[in-house]
VMD Tcl script that draws the C-alpha trace (Angstrom):
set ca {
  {112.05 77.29 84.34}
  {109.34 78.77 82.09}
  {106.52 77.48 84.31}
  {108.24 78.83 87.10}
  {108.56 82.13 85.81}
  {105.29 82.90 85.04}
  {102.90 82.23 87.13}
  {100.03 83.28 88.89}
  {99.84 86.72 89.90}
  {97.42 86.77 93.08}
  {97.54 90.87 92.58}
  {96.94 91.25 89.27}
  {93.38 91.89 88.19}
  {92.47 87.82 87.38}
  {93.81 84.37 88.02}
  {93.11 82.86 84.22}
  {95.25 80.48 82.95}
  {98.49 79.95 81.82}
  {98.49 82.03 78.49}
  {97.75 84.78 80.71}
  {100.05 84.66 83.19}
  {103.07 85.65 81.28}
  {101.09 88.81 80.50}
  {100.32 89.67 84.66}
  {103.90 88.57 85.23}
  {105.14 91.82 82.95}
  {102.39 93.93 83.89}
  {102.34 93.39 87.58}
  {105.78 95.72 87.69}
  {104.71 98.59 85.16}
  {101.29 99.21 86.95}
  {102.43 102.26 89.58}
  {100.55 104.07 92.01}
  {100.35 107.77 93.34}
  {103.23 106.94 95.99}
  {106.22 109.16 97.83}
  {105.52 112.12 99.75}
  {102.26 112.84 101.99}
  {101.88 115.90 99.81}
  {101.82 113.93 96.69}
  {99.57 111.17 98.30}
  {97.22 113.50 99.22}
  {96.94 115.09 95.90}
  {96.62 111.58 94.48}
  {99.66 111.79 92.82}
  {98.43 114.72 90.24}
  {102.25 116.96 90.63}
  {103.37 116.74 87.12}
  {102.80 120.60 86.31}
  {103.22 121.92 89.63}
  {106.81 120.57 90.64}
  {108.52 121.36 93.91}
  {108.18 117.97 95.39}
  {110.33 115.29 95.26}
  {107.93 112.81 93.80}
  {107.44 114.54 91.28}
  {111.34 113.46 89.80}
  {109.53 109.99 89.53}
  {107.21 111.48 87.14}
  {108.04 114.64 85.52}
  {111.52 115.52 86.42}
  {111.78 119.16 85.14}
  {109.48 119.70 88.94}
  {112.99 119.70 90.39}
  {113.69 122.60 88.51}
  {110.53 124.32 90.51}
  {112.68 124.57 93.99}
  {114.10 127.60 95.04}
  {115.96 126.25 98.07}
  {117.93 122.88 99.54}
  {115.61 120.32 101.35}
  {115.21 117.07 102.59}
  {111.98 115.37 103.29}
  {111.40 111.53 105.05}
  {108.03 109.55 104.60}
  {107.35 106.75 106.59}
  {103.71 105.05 106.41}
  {101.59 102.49 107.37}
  {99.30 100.37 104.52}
  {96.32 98.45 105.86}
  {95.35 96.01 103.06}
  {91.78 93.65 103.06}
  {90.97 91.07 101.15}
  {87.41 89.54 101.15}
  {87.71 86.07 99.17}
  {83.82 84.79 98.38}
  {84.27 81.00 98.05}
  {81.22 78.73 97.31}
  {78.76 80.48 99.74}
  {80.90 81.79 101.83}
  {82.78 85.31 102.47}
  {86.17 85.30 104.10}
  {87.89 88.58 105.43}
  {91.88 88.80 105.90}
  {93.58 92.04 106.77}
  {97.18 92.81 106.27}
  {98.96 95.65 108.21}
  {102.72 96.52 107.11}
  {105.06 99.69 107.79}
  {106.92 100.73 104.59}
  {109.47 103.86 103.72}
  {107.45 106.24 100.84}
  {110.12 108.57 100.70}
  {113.50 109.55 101.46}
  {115.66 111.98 99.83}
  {117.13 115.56 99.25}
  {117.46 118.28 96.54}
  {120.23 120.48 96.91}
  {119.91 124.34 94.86}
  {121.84 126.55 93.22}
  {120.63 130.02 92.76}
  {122.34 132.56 90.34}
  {120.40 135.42 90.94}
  {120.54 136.67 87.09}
  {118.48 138.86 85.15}
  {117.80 136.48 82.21}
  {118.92 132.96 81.28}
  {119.81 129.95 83.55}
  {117.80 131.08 87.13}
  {118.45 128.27 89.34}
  {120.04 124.03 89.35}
  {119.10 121.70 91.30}
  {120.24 118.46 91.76}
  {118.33 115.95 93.21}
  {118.56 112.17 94.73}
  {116.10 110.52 96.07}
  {113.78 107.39 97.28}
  {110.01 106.49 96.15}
  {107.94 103.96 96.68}
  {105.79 103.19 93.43}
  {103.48 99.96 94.19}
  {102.68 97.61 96.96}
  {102.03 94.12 96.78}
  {101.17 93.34 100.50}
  {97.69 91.04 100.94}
  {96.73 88.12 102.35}
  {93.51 86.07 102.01}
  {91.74 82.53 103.37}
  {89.10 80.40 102.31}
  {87.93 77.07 103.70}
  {85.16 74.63 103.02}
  {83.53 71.61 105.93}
  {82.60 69.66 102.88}
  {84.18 69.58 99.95}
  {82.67 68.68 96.29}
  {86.35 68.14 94.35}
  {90.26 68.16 95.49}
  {93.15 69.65 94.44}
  {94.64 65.81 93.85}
  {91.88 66.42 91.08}
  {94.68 68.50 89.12}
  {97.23 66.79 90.06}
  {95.55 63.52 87.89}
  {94.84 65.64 85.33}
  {98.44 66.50 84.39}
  {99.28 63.01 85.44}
  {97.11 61.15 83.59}
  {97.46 64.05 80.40}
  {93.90 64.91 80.51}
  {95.69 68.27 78.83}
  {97.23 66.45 76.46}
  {93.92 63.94 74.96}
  {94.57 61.42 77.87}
  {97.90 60.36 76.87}
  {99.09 59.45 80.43}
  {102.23 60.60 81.22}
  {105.42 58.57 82.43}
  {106.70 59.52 86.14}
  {109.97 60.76 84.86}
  {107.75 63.37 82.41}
  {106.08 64.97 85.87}
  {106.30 68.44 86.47}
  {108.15 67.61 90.28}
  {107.42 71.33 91.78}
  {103.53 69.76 90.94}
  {102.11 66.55 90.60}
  {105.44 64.98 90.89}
  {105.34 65.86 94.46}
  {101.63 64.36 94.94}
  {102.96 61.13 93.71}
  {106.24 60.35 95.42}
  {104.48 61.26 98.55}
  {101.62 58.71 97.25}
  {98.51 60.90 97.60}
  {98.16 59.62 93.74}
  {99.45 56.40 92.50}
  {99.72 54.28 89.55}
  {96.41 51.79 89.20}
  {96.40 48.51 87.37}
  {95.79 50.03 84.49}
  {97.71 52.76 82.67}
  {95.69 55.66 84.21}
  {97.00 57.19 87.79}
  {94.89 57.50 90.34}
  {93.99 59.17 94.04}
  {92.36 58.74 97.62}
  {89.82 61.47 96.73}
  {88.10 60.98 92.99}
  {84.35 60.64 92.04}
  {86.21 57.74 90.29}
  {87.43 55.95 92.90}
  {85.54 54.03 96.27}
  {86.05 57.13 98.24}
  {83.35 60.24 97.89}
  {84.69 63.56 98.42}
  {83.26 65.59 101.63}
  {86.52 66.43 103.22}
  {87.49 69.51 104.76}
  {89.11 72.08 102.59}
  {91.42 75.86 103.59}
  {93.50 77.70 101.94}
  {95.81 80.34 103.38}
  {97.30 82.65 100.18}
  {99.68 85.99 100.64}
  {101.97 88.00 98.71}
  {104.30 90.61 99.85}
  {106.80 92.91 98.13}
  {106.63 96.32 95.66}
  {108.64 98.58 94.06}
  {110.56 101.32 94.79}
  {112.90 103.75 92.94}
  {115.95 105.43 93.80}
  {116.24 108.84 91.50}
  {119.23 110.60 90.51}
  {117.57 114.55 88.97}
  {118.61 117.31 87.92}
  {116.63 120.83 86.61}
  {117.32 123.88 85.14}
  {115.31 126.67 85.69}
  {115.28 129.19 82.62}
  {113.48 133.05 83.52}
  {111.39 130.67 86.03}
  {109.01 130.51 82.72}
  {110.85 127.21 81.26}
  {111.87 124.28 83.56}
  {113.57 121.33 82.51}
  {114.82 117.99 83.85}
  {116.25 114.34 83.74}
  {116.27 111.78 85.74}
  {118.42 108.50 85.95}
  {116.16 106.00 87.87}
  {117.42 102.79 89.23}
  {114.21 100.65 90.76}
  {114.23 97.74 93.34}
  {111.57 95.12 92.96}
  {110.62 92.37 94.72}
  {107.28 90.06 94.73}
  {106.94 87.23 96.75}
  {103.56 84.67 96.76}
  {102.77 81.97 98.84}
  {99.52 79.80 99.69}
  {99.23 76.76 102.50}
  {96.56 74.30 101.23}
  {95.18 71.65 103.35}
  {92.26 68.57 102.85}
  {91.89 66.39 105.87}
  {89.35 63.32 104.06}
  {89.95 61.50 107.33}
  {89.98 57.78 105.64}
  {90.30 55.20 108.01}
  {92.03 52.97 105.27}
  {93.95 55.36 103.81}
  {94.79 59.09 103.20}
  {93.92 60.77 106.67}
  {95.38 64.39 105.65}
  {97.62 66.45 102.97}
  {98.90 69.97 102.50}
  {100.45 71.65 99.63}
  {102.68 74.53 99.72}
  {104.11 76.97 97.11}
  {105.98 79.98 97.14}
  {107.49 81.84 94.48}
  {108.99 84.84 94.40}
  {111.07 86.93 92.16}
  {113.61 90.12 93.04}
  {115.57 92.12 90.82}
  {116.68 95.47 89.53}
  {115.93 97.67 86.89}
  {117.37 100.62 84.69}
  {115.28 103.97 83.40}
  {114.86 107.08 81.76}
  {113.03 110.06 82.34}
  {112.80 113.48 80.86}
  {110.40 116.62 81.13}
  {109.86 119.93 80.87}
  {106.58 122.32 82.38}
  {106.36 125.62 80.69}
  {104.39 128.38 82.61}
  {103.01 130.80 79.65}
  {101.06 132.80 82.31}
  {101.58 133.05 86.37}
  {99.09 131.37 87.17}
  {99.51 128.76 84.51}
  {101.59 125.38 84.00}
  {101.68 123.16 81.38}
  {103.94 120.15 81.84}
  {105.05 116.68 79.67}
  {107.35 114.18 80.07}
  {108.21 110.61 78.41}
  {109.70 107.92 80.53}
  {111.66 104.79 78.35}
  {111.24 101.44 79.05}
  {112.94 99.71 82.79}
  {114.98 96.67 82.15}
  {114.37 94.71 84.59}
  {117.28 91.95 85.46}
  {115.25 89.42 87.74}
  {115.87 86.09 89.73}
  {113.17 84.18 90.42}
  {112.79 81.66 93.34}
  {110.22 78.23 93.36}
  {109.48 76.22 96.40}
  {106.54 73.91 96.35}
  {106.18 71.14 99.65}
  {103.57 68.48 100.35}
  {103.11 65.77 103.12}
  {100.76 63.75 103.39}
  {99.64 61.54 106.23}
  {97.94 57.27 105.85}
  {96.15 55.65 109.03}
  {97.93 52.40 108.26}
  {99.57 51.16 110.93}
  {103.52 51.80 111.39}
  {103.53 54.30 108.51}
  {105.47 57.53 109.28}
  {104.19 60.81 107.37}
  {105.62 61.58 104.37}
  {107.36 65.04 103.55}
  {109.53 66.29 100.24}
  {110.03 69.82 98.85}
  {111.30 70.86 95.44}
  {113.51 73.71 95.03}
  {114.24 75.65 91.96}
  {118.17 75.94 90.50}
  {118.61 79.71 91.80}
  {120.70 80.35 89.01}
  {118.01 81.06 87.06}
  {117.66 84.36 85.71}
  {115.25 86.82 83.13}
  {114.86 89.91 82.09}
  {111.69 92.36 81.48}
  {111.11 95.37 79.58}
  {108.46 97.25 80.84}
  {106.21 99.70 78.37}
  {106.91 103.33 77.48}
  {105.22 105.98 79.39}
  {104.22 109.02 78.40}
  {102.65 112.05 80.78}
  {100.96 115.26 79.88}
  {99.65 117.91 82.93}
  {98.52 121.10 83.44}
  {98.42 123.35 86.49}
  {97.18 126.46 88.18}
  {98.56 127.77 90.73}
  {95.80 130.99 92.20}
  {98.11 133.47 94.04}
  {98.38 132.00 97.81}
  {94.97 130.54 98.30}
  {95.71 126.93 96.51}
  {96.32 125.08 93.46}
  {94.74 122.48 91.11}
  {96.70 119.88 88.88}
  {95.24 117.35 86.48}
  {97.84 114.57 85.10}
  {97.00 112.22 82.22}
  {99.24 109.23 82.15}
  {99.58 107.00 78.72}
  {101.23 103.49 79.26}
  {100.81 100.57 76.48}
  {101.03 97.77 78.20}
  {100.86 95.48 74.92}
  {104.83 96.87 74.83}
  {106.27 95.11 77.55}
  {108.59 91.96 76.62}
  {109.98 88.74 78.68}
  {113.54 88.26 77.57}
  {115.76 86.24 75.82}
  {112.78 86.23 73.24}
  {114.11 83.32 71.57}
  {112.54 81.59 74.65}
  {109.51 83.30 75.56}
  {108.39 83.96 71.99}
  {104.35 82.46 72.09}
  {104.64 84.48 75.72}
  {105.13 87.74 73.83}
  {102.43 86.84 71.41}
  {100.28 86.70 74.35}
  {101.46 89.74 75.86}
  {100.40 91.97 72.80}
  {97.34 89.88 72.87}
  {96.03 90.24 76.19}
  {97.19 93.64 77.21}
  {96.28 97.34 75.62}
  {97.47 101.26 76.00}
  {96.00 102.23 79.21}
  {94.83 105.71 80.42}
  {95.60 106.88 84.28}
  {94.18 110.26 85.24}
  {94.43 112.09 88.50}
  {93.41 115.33 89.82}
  {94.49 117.30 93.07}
  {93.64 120.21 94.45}
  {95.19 122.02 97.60}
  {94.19 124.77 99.69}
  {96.00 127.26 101.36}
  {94.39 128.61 105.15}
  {97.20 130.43 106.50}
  {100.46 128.43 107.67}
  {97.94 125.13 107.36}
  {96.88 123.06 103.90}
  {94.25 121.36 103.22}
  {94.58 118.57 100.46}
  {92.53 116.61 98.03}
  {92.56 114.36 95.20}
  {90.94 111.34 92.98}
  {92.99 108.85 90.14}
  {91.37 106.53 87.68}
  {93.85 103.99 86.51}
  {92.36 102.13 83.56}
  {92.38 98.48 83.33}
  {95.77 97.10 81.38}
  {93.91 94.22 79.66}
  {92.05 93.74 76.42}
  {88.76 92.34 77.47}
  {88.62 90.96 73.76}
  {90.67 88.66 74.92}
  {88.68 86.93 77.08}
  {85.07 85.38 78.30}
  {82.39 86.84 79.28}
  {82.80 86.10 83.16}
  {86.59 87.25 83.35}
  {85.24 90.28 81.24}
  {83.27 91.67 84.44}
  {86.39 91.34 86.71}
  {88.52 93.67 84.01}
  {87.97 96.82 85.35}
  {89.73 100.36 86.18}
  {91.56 100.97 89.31}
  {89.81 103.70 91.63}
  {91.68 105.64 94.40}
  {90.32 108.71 96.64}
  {92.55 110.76 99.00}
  {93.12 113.51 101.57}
  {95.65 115.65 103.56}
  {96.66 118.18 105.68}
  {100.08 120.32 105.74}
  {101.80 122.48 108.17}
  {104.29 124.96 107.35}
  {107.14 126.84 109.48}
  {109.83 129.09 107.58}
  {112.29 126.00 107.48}
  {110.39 123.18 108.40}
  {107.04 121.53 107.05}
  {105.07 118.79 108.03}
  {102.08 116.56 106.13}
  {99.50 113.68 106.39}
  {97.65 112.20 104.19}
  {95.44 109.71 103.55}
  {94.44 107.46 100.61}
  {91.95 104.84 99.83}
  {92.20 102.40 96.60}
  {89.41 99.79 95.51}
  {91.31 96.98 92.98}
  {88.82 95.37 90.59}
  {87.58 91.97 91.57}
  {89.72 88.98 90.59}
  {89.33 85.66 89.96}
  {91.71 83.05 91.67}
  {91.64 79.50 89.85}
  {92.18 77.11 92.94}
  {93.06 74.11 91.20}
  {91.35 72.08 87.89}
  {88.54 69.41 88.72}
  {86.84 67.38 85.90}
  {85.11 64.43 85.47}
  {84.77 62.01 82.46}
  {82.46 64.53 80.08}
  {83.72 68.01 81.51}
  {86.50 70.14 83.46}
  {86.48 73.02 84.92}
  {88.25 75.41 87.85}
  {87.65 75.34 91.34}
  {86.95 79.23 91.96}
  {87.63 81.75 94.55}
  {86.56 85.51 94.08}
  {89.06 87.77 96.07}
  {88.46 91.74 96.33}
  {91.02 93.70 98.12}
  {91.42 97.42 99.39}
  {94.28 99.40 100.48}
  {94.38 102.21 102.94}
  {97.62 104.28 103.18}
  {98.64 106.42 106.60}
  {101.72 108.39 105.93}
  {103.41 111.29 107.33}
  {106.33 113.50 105.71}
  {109.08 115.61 107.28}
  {110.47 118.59 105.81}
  {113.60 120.75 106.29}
  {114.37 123.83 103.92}
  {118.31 124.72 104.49}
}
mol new
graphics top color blue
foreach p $ca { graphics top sphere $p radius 0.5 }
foreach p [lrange $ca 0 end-1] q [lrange $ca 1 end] { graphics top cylinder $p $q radius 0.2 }
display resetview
């Protein structure tokens, strides 16, 4: 079940090997991006001092506090995601399009119209969407130098393990099990396995090679809020926050070697995916010492996440021998199986100025330590953990916003720099290159009535190059990973109705 849970990540930052994995798997759901309303969006997320928006309850609550009426907003959007996977000397362009809910919700306010004290509540509940995991990618090769039955030997014949070959009942059968009860390996003469396509064996390699690879999913978090505004000077808040999450990978890999004596064609499939629920907490306050000033902080504990994951590998393989069907299996994984991950502490400082009725600037600065996150029960994923603290580091996220203020119309702008989760320590020199920080750029434009607003906005985020680890090839003096480079950008459309009651 271990090996099941953590795997690959295709949307982390690198594909490394299996001491890192456990650390993507509890990163992938703490990393968050500027997400819910097109006014937020458009600001790049930078709201924590300013308040008055409901995406703001996802980062600093006490912004509830900031509304002086009842509203309800709805964000639908559209993400286009591309992936350019460089693969021997070739580049290979995917594009993903998929329609997704940013925001949903309402905040309902109670004035009291006193002279000091207790101003205004408002309670709050509503929907945003915090991260995306929506890609797909392809790579494919006329002539091939290794094959994934290449890995598939290795574990067999425990090229892992000093070549202590292992027995058939000791197979992994989501993996190289599969290869050999369909027979693309098999057991030689002598103790070692072996398969149709092998420098060691009478058959050169050459064959055609693809790969198909996509993951889909993200998370999103429902908010219960309330704030209390005190002489509108002091504005405080807490919210309960109850995320979905769901991640889902899959790749379709196919070698046609075309032997007239014997394998003609295989493919491999896997999918994983994992879905579960999470608990939060979040408090804040933003203190404005001046009018035009407005200094805000809040802390956010960890999520528990309770998750399920899901394994589903498949392989057939055809033989030109005469009379011999195709043969097909799939493994699937007991779906009783269940973990749990705590995700890191957060902590968020801003500051905001707000210049009469012509606009506004905010600046947020976002601490996370990654190295904090945990798979649970412990007693089971203890050298996981280790690796965890290892691989992983505090991480800095700032974003800026500005917005401008022409009338009934607003113009909006904004930039974030999320730094990279991972200690390049840690690692080579190659993967070191790949580890870098998350850039994002943005835009909008608002219209407002007296009870009725409406934005766009537009956003643009470059992910740092990663490093996808096809399969493991080796030969008698050396090993070493078949390699695919894959960098991906995401472009967000999204569009936000207002009503003030």
């Amino acid at each position: 079940m271990k090996k099941i849970i953590i795997i690959s990540i295709i949307s982390c930052a690198v594909w490394i090997n299996i001491k890192a994995q456990s650390a993507n798997d509890a990163m992938l759901f703490s990393q968050h991006y500027a997400g819910g309303t097109a006014r937020s969006i458009g600001m790049s997320g930078a709201f924590g001092a300013l308040g008055g928006d409901l995406s703001v309850i996802s980062a600093n609550p006490a912004g509830l506090a900031i509304y002086r009426s009842s509203e309800f907003t709805f964000t639908p959007g559209l993400n286009f995601t591309g992936t350019s996977a460089k693969y021997t000397d070739n580049t290979f362009d995917e594009k993903n399009t998929h329609f997704v809910i940013n925001n949903i919700g309402y905040v309902y306010t109670k004035n009291f119209y006193q002279e000091k004290g207790l101003q205004s509540l408002s309670f709050g509940i509503a929907y945003n969407r915090l991260s995306d995991f929506n890609s797909s990618s392809y790579i494919k090769r006329s002539k091939a130098t290794s094959s994934m039955l290449d890995e598939f030997l290795y574990y067999a014949n425990g090229v892992d393990q000093g070549n202590k070959v292992r027995d058939v009942s000791d197979f992994d059968f989501f993996y190289e099990g599969l290869a050999y009860a369909t027979e693309a390996i098999y057991k030689d003469p002598d103790p070692q396995y072996s398969g149709f396509i092998s420098d060691y064996d009478l058959h050169a390699y050459e064959q055609s090679l693809s790969r198909t690879m996509s993951t889909g999913g993200g998370v999103g978090e429902y908010d219960v809020s309330l704030g209390l505004n005190f002489n509108h000077q002091l504005f405080i808040g807490a919210t309960l926050g109850i995320q979905d999450v769901y991640y889902k990978e899959y790749y379709f890999h196919v070698e046609e070697p075309g032997f007239k004596d014997g394998l003609d064609y295989f493919n491999f499939s896997d999918e994983f995916s994992s879905n579960g629920w999470g608990l939060n907490f979040k408090a804040g306050i933003i203190y404005r010492p001046i009018q035009a000033l407005r200094l805000g902080a809040a802390i956010h504990t960890p999520t528990s996440l309770w998750m399920r994951p899901y394994h589903l590998t498949g392989m057939e393989t055809w033989f030109n021998k005469t009379g011999k069907e195709p043969i097909f299996l799939e493994r699937e994984s007991d779906p009783s199986g269940k973990y749990r991950i705590r995700t890191p502490w957060r902590y968020n400082l801003s500051a905001a100025s707000v210049i009469g009725r012509i606009g506004m600037v905010d600046v947020d600065v976002e601490i996370v330590d990654y190295a904090n996150s945990s798979i649970f029960p412990q007693s089971d994923y203890d050298v996981e953990n280790k690796d965890i603290s290892a691989i992983l580091k505090t991480s800095v996220n700032v974003k800026g916003g500005v917005e401008f203020r022409l009338g009934p119309v607003y113009l909006r702008g904004g930039a974030a720099y999320y730094g990279s989760p991972y200690n390049k320590n840690a690692f080579n020199a190659d993967i070191k290159k790949t580890l870098r920080e998350t850039m994002s750029y943005s835009g909008g434009i608002g219209f407002r009535a007296r009870n009725f607003y409406m934005d766009a906005a537009y956003s643009f985020t470059k992910h740092p190059e990663r490093i996808n680890n096809l399969y493991i090839s080796y030969n008698k003096t050396e090993e070493w990973y078949e390699q695919a480079k894959l960098q991906t950008n995401s472009n967000k459309i999204v569009l936000t109705f207002g009503f003030k009651f």
